[in-house]
C-alpha positions in Angstrom: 121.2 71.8 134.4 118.9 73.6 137.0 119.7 77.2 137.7 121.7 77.7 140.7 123.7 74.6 140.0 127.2 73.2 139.7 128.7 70.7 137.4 132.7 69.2 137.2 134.0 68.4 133.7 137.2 67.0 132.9 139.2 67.3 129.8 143.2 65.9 130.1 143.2 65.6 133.9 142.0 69.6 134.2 138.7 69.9 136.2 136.4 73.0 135.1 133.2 73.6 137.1 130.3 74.3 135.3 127.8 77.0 137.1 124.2 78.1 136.0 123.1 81.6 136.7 120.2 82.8 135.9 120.4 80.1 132.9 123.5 81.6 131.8 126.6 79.3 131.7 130.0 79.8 133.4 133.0 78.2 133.6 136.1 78.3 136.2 138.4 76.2 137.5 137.1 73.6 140.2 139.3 73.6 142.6 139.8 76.9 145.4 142.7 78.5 144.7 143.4 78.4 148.8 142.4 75.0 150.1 142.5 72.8 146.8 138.7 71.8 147.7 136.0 71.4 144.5 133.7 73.9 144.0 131.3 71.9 141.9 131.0 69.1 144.4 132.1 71.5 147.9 131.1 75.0 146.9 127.5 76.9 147.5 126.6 79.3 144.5 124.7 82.1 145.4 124.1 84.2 142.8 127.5 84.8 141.1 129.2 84.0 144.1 130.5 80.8 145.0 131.8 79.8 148.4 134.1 77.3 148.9 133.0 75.2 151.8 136.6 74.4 152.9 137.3 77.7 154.4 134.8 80.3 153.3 136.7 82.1 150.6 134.6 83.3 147.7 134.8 83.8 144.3 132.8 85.6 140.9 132.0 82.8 138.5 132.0 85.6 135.7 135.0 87.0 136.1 137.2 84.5 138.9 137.9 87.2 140.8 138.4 86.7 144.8 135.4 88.4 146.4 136.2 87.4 150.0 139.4 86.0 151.7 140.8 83.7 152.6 142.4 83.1 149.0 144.4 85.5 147.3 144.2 84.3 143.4 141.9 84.4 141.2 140.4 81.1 139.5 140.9 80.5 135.5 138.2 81.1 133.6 137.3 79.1 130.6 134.9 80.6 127.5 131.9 78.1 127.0 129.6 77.9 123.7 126.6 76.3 123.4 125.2 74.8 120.8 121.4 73.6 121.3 121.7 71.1 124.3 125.1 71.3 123.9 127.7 73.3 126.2 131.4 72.9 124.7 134.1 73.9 127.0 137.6 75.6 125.6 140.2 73.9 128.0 143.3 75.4 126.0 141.7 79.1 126.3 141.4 79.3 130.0 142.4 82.8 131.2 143.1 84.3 135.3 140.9 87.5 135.3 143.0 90.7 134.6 
């Protein structure tokens, strides 16, 4: 996965988006928390920062918080592990930033 990009991944009907920074891995929710829009497949990571293309509103894929309006909640964040090539996703311990 090229740095700078976005993946979705689906476990029991939950979409997680998948974003390289820097070659480190995050992982969030895919859909905005305002405009139920993806941010894997409609979102611009720069950085951090991802944009939802919907309406603008931005979000830290480190930590899900908002980082510019228009939405209000924070995205669920999901811890990822990685195991040589592979990148393992914990769906049940997916967390809204504090």
């Amino acid at each position: 996965m090229p740095v700078g990009d976005a993946l979705q991944v689906e476990s029991k009907g939950e979409a997680v988006a998948i974003f390289n920074v820097d070659g480190e891995l995050f992982a969030t929710q895919d859909r905005c928390t305002h405009g139920d829009w993806s941010l894997s497949e409609g979102g611009y990571l720069e950085g951090d920062i991802v944009e939802c293309s919907l309406h603008m509103g931005r979000f830290c894929v480190r930590t899900g918080k908002v980082k510019a309006a228009p939405p209000c909640e924070p995205l669920k964040i999901y811890p990822i592990r990685i195991d040589g090539s592979d990148v393992f996703v914990d769906f049940d311990a997916g967390y809204l930033a504090p």
